[in-house]
Residue, then its C-alpha position, 0 to 999 in steps of 0.5 A: x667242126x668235128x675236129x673241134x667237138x673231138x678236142x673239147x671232149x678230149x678235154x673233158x675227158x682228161x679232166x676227169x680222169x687225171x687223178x693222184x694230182x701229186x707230181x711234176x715240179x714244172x711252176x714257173x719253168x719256160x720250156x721251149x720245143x719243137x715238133x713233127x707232125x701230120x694231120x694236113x696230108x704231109x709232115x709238118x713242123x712246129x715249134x713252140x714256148x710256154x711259161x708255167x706261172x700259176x698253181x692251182x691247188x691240189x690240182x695243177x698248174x697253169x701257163x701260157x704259150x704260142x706254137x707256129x707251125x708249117x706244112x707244105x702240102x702236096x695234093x692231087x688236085x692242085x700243085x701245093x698249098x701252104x699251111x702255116x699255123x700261129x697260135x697262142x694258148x693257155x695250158x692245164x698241166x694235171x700233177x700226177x703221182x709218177x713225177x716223170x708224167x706230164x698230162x696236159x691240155x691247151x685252149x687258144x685261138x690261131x690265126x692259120x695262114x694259107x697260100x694256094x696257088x690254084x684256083x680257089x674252088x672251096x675257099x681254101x686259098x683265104x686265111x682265117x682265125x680259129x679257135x685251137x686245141x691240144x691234149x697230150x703227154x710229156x714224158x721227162x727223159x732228163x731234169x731238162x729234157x721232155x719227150x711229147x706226144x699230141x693230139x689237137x692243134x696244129x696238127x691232128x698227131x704230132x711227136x716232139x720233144x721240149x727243153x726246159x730253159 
């Protein structure tokens, strides 16, 4: 539950402090990504899509997307478990002054999928639907290529790059 309140005031943070809303020409591009991440126990793996379709007026723009992600977890008290996230969210692109900058935050829901083999002492062997969140960064390295940092959903940290398409 903690997890949730610190993505939501992440959120609003971002929002209030993204300022200069000038940059990126990102509308109606698809980019597609891959990431790294931990949060879980181990490193995980996701892989994501999104379509930017909407400007919002001298603020941003809008898209929409999904991330599936995976994570194999060794732990001290049971032999492995599976973790495998399937999201689908919209996305607030912020446009700022410096074109190569990209902030963002996501809000979705996601159904996570998880396989514990081990006797189930906490419920953690039954799969859910919850709500998920994401703020990060993308950095243009090239006209085509985005470097990302995140916090949030589906992992607590996670590095990645996208490609627009």
């Amino acid at each position: 539950m903690k997890k949730h309140y610190l993505v939501v005031f992440s959120l609003v943070i971002l929002m209030f402090c993204s300022t200069a809303l000038f940059g990126q020409d990102i509308l109606n591009k698809t980019y597609v990504g891959a990431s790294v991440g931990t949060g879980w126990g181990d490193l995980g793996f996701s892989a994501n899509f999104e379509k930017i379709f909407k400007e919002l007026e001298g603020f941003g723009v809008v898209g929409v997307g999904a991330e599936v992600g995976y994570v194999s977890v060794s732990s001290v008290w049971s032999d492995h478990y599976t973790y495998v996230p399937i999201l689908v969210f919209g996305s607030l692109h912020y446009k700022l002054e410096n074109p190569k900058l990209d902030p963002y935050a996501r809000l979705g829901i996601g159904y996570i999928y998880i396989d514990w083999p081990g006797p189930d002492y906490f419920g953690l062997n039954e799969s859910y639907v919850s709500i998920a969140g994401q703020v990060g960064m993308r950095y243009q390295m090239s006209p085509k290529v985005w470097l990302r940092g995140a916090l949030g959903t589906p992992f607590a940290i996670s590095i990645g790059a996208d490609i627009e398409l």
